[in-house]
N, C-alpha and C positions, 0 to 999 in steps of 0.2 A: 202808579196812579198819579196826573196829575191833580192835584187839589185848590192850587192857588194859583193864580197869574197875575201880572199886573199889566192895566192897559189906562197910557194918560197923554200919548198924543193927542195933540187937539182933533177934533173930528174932521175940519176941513182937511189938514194933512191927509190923512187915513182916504178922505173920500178922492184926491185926486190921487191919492196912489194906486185904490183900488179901481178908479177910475165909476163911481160911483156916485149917487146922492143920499142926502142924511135924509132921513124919517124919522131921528128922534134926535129934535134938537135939546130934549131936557136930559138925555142922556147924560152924565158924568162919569170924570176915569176913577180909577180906582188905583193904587199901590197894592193892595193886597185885596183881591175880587175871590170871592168864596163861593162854592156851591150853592144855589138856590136865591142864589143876589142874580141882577140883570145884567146881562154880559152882554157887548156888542159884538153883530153879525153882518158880516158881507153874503147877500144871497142874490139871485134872479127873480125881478120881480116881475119882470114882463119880459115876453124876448127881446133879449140884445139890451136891457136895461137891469140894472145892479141897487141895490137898495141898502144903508147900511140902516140897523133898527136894532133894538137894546131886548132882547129874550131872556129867562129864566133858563141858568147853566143847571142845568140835571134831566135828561132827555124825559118824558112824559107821550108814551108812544099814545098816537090815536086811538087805542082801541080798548085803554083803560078804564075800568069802571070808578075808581074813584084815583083823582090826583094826589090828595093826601097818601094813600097809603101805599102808592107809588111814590112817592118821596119817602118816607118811611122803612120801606120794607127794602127796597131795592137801591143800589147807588147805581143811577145812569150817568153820572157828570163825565165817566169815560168809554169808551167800546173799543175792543180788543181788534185791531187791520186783521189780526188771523181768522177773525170771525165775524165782524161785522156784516157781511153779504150775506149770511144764514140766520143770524141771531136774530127772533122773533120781534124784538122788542126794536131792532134795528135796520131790519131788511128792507123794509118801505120807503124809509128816508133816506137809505142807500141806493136805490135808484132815482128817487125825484127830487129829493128836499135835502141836495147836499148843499153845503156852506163854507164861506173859511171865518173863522174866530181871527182877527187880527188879536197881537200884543205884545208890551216892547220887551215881555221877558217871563219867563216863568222859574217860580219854587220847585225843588225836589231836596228830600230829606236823606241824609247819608247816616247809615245807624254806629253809632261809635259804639264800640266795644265796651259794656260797662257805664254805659252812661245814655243819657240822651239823644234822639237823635238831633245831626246837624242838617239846618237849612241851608241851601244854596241860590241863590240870583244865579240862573242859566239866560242869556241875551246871543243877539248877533254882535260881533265884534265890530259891525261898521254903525251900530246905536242906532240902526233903521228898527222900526216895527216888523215881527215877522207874521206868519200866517198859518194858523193850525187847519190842518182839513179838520171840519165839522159836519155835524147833520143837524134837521131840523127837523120840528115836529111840532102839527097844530092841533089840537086835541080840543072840544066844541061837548057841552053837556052841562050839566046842573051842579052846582057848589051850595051846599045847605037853602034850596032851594030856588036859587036863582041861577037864571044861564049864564054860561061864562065861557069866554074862548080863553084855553091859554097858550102861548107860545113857547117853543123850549129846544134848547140846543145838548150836544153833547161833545166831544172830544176826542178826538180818533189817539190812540195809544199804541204804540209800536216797538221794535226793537232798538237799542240806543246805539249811539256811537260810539265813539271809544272817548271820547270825551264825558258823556252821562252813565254809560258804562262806569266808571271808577266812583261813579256818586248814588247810583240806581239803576234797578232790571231792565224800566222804561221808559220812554220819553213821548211827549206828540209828536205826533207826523207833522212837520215844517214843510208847507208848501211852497218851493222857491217861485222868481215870478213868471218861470217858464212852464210852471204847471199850473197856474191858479186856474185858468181858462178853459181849462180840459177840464178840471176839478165840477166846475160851474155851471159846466156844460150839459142844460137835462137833455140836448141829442145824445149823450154820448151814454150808454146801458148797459155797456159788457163790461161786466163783472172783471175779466182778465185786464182790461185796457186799465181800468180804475184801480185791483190792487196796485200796478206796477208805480202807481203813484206813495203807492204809503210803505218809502224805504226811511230810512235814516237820512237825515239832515248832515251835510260834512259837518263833521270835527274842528275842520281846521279854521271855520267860517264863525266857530262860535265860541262863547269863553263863560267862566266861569269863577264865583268867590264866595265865601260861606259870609251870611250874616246874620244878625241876632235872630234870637228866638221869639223874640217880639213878633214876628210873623206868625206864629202859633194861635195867637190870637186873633179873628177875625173883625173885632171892634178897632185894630189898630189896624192906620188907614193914612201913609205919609212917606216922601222920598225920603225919610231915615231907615227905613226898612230896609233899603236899598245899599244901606253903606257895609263896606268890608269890614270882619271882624277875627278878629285871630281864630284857628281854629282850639 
């Protein structure tokens, strides 16, 4: 599962690499971005036009009757590539409302034998921002009695490389930049064309160093998070 990423490229970067416009220019980055905080999202806002805009990371499918106890009862901040196209709570956004999660790097924990587990900074080796495929989902109803639209994304999960393999089962789907467009793409519907996208990410392209556990906590929030620490 991933649980934490950090994303703190400035926005304009991000918007011409995605080749995109910002819609939330109050957005801020984050060093350590947690579940149910606002994560930024590259999606289609019109055709042929990209929008990036700040969602609540924990999916919230349209057809929920209350938001609360769909954050509660269920963890969406991930969805399974092997099942996403079926999975009730994620099929709908699997055909129309997919996204990519840009970030310059994500947490995964390695369970040490006898002790705690250890976190690790997983990045691309060239310090570019990379691009998780995502879904989105707008869900429109009543919050203790007033109307409320909320927005919300989720995380596509996959099998790892041999590189996150030796640190964890899973990893995101990393969309390189020869897939974002197809990814994007609401012509594009078959199921087959779209898993062939959510393989593993090379190995060789990315790297990896354990650091403090300060990360553990999501009130700690700083490029010291990011520094190497013995294991």
């Amino acid at each position: 599962m991933c649980g934490r990423y950090g994303l703190f490229t400035p926005q304009e970067d991000l918007a011409e690499l995605l080749r995109a416009r910002i819609r939330d220019r109050a957005w801020e980055g984050s060093y350590n971005l947690a579940p149910t905080q606002k994560g930024l999202v590259c999606r289609e806002a019109e055709p042929g036009e990209r929008e990036l805009v700040g969602l609540e990371w924990g999916l919230i499918p349209f057809w929920a009757k209350d938001p609360g106890e769909t954050r509660s009862k269920y963890s969406l901040i991930n969805a399974r590539a092997e099942s996403v196209a079926e999975k009730p709570a994620f099929r709908a956004a699997f055909r129309r409302r997919r996204c990519l999660v840009p970030a310059d790097g994500f947490y995964e924990w390695h369970a040490v034998e006898g002790g705690p587990k250890q976190p690790y900074w997983i990045r691309l080796k060239s310090g570019e921002p990379m691009t998780f495929a995502g879904l989105w989902e707008r869900w429109e109803g009543e919050v203790e009695g007033q109307p409320r639209v909320l927005e919300s994304y989720t995380i596509i999960m996959g099998e790892p490389n041999e590189l996150l393999g030796r640190i964890h089962n899973r990893m995101p789907v990393v969309l390189g930049s020869g897939d974002r467009d197809l990814w994007l793409d609401p012509g594009v519907g078959d199921p087959e064309a779209l898993r062939g996208l959510l393989r593993p990410y090379p190995a060789e392209e990315m790297e990896a160093h354990p650091v403090s556990r300060g990360v553990n906590n999501p009130r700690n929030d700083g490029p010291e998070l990011l520094e190497e620490v013995a294991e």
